[in-house]
C-alpha positions, -999 to 999 in steps of 0.1 A, spaced: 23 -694 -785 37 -688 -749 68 -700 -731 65 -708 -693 91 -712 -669 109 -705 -638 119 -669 -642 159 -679 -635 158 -706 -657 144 -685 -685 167 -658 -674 198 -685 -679 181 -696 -712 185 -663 -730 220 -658 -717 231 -691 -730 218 -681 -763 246 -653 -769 275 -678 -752 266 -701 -775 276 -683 -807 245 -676 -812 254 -632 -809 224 -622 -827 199 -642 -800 208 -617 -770 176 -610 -748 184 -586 -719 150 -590 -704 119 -612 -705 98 -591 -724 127 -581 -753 126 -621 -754 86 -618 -759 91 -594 -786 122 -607 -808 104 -644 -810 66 -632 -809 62 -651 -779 40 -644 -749 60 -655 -718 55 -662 -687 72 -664 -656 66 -690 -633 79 -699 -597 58 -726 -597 81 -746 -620 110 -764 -603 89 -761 -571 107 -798 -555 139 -794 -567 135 -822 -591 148 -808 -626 176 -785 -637 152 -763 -653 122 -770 -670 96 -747 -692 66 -756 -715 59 -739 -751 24 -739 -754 -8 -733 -780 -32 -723 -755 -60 -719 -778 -58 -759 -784 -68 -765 -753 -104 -771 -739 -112 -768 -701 -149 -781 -694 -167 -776 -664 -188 -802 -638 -205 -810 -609 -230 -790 -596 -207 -754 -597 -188 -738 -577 -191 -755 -543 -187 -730 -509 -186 -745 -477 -182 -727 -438 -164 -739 -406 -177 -717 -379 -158 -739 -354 -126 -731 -361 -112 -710 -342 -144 -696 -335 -130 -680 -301 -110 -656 -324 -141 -647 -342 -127 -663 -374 -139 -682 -399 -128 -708 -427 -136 -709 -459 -133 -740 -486 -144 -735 -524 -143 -760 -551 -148 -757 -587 -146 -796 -603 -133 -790 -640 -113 -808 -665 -88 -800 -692 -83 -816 -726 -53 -810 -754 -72 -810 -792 -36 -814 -806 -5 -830 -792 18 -809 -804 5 -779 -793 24 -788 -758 61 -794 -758 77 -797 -720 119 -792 -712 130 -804 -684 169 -799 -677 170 -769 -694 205 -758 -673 
């Protein structure tokens, strides 16, 4: 399984844990949290990105979920106008896939963790 979330939210998360007579819960640092629960987390700035929630994180079964793959491959395309005068050039690559959960449960989100 793996926990992901915003690194200050997971960070509040495990200090709640010991203020909320919980003593024996404790984590000083995200990898002692990895090891006491067997988890493999993650750390994530990409969560809370708007402002939206008070904290959110997702437990996850990563093996439960299938990504496939379509389209004609990965897709590269050139603009040699831009900004040509500065002998630069842009780049755009796409890669069409999809993604597809074999159980439900394997993905639980939190939001307003704090």
């Amino acid at each position: 399984l793996t926990l992901m979330g915003h690194p200050g939210n997971l960070t509040n998360l495990m200090s709640d844990t010991a203020s909320a007579g919980r003593p024996w819960l404790p984590f000083a640092s995200l990898s002692s949290l990895s090891e006491a629960t067997g988890l493999r987390v993650i750390s994530s700035t990409g969560f809370n990105a708007d402002g939206s929630t008070d904290g959110e994180a997702v437990l996850a079964d990563f093996s439960d979920l299938v990504i496939g793959l379509f389209g004609s491959g990965v897709e590269v395309s050139s603009s040699e106008d831009y900004k040509f005068g500065d002998n630069a050039v842009t780049f755009r690559v796409v890669l069409s896939a999809d993604a597809a959960v074999l159980r439900s449960g394997s993905f639980v989100y939190w939001d307003d963790l704090t």
